[in-house]
N, C-alpha and C positions, 0 to 999 in steps of 0.2 A: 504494500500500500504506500502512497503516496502522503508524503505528511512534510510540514512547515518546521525546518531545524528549528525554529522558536519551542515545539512539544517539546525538544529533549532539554531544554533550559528549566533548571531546576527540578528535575527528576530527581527521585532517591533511589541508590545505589543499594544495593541490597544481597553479600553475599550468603554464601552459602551455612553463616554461622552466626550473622548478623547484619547492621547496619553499616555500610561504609562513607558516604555522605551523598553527597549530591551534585549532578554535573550544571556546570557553569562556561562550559565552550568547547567547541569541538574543531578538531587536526583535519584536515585533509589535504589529499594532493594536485595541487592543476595540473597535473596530465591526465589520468586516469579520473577525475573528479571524485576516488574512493573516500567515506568517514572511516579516516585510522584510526582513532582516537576519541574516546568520550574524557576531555578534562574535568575531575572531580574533586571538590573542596571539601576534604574530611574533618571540617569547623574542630571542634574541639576534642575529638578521640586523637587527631596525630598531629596538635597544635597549629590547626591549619595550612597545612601541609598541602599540596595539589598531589596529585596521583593521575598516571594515566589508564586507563580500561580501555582495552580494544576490545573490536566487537568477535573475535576469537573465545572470547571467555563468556558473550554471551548466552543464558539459557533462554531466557523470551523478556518481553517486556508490556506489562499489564498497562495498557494508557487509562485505562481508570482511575488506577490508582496513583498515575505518575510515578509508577515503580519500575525501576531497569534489575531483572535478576541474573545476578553473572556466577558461573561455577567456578567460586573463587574462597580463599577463607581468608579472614581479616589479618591472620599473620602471613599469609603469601603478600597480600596489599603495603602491610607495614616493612616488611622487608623489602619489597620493590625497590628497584633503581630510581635515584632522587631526581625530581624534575626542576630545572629549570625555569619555570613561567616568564622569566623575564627575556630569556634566552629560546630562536626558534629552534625546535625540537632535531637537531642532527642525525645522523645516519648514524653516527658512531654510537648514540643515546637510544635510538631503535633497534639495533644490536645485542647491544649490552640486555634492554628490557622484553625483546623475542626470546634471546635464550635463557633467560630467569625463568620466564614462563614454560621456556620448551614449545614457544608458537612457530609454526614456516615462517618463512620471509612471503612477503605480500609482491614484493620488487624481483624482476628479472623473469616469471613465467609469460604465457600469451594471453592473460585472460586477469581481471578486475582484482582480484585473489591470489596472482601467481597462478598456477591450473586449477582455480576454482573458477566460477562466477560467482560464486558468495563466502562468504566466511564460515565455513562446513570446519570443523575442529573436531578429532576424535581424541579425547585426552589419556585413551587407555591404546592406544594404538600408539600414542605417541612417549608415553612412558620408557623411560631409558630402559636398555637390560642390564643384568649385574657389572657385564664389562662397560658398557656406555655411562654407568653409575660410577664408576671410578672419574670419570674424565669431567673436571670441571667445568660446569655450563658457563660461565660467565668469561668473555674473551678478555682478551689484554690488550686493551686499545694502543693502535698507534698515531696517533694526533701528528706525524708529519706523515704519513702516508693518503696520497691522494684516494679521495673516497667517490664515489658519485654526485653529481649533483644533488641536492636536495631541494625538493617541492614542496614540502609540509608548512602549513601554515595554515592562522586560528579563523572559523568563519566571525570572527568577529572583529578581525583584525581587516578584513575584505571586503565586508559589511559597511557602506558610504563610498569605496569605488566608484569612481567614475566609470559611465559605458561610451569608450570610443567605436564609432561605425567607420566606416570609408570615407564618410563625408562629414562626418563633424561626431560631438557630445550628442545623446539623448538623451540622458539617467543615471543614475546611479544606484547600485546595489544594495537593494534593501532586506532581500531575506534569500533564504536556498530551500529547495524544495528535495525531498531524499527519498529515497524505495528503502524503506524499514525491512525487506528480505534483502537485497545486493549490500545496504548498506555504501550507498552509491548517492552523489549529488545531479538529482538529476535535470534540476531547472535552476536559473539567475531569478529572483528576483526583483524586476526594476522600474522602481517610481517616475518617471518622464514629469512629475507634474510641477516641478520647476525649471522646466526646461522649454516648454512649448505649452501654450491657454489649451487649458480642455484638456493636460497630460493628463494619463490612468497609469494605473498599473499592470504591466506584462510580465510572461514567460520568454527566458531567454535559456534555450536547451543549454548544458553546457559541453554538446558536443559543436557545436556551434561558434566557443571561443577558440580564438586561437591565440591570444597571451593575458595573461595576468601579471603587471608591470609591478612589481612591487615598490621599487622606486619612485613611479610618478604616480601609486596608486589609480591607474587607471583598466578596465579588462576591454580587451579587442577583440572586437566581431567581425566578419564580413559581411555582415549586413546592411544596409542601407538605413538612416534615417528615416525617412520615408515609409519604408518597410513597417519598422517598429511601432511608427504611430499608426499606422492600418492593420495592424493585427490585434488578433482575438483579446477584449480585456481580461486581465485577471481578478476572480474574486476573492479573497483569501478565505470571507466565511463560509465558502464553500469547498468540502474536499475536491482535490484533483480530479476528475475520472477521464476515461479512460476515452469518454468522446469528444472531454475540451482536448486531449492530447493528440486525438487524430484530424480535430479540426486545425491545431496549432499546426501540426507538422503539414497538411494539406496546403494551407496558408502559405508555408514555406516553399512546398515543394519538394519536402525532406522525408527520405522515409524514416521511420520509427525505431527505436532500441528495441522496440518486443515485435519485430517482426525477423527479428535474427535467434536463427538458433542458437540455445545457450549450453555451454559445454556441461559436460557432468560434472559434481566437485567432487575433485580427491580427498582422501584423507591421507596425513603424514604413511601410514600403513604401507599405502598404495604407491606412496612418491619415490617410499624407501627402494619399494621391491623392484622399481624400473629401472 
């Protein structure tokens, strides 16, 4: 289902032996538009400390109750790798905190997940054996050794971007729309209405961008101005479905994410044994 990152804002965290706190921003990457990360504020149990939660560890998440339940126990959380919040979350910081947990890497396969299209985790398939229990999980960073680039960065830190088209400003970014199964950003959302009389607000796919400047805090489309004020409005009080998506993408001219085949998702099990 389709839902506005604003749900996951102030959700509580809820593992597997108690309460851990509550998330207050989330990681993701502009290439792949994937949510890496739920950042969560454990107020007074770890003197408000931030912690990261990927969605590898989640077991479902009741929007009723605005409760996220993740297969986790509060002293795996407190012994976790320390975050930085002031600092964006590095490759060598994603490392260290995949194999704490013993999660895959998300980076380097063909698909949203590495060989998933979702965040499929089998934690008992992925349990060390008695010789891989000898080998310490946690690596020994090399801080001059060139890493990959890194894309990770906070929706909230991207949130007020400007949207450049081909020919000039429209908007700027005011919310992200997510598939709660991919765990994937799959719409911009963008306010026009100080930019042109009569602006609304739209969906902007974000297969659709092709940069996110972080410097000039602007995100680039190839779309037209023009375009974006004659396309379908957005209503936020109303869910997503699945026929404003085909009328947007019609609009465009674009075909759709779910009219592609989505690959099976492996489990560590399955990765090992190839």
């Amino acid at each position: 289902m389709l839902r506005s990152i604003k749900d996951l804002h102030g959700c509580g965290i809820r593992a597997s032996d108690g309460e851990i706190g509550s998330i207050n921003q989330v990681y993701f990457d502009d290439e792949a538009w994937g949510v890496r990360y739920l950042v969560v504020d454990t107020g007074n149990w770890l003197h408000d400390r931030q912690v990261l939660i990927s969605p590898y560890s989640l077991k479902h998440v009741d929007w009723s109750s605005n409760t996220v339940h993740v297969n986790l126990t509060r002293q795996q959380v407190r012994e976790s790798p320390t975050l930085d919040t002031h600092q964006p979350v590095s490759r060598q910081h994603e490392i260290e905190y995949l194999r704490y947990y013993n999660y895959p890497t998300y980076w380097g396969g063909p698909n949203l997940w590495g060989m998933g299209a979702w965040p499929a985790f089998d934690p008992v398939a992925a349990d060390p054996t008695p010789s891989e229990a000898a080998v310490p999980v946690r690596p020994t960073l090399h801080t001059n050794r060139a890493l990959p680039d890194v894309h990770l960065r906070s929706t909230d830190e991207v949130r007020g971007y400007q949207i450049e088209t081909i020919d000039g400003t429209i908007g700027h970014v005011s919310d992200f729309i997510f598939d709660d199964r991919a765990w994937v950003l799959r719409y911009l959302k963008v306010d026009t209405h100080n930019w042109w009389p009569g602006g609304k607000e739209v969906l902007i796919a974000t297969r659709w961008i092709e940069l996110v400047d972080w410097f000039a805090a602007t995100v680039s489309t190839p779309l037209t101005r023009d375009m974006i004020r004659r396309s379908p409005a957005y209503d936020d009080s109303i869910p997503v479905h699945r026929s404003y998506e085909v009328a947007l993408h019609e609009f465009y001219n674009r075909e759709g994410y779910w009219s592609e085949p989505e690959p099976l998702p492996q489990t560590p099990r399955q990765l090992r044994d190839e």
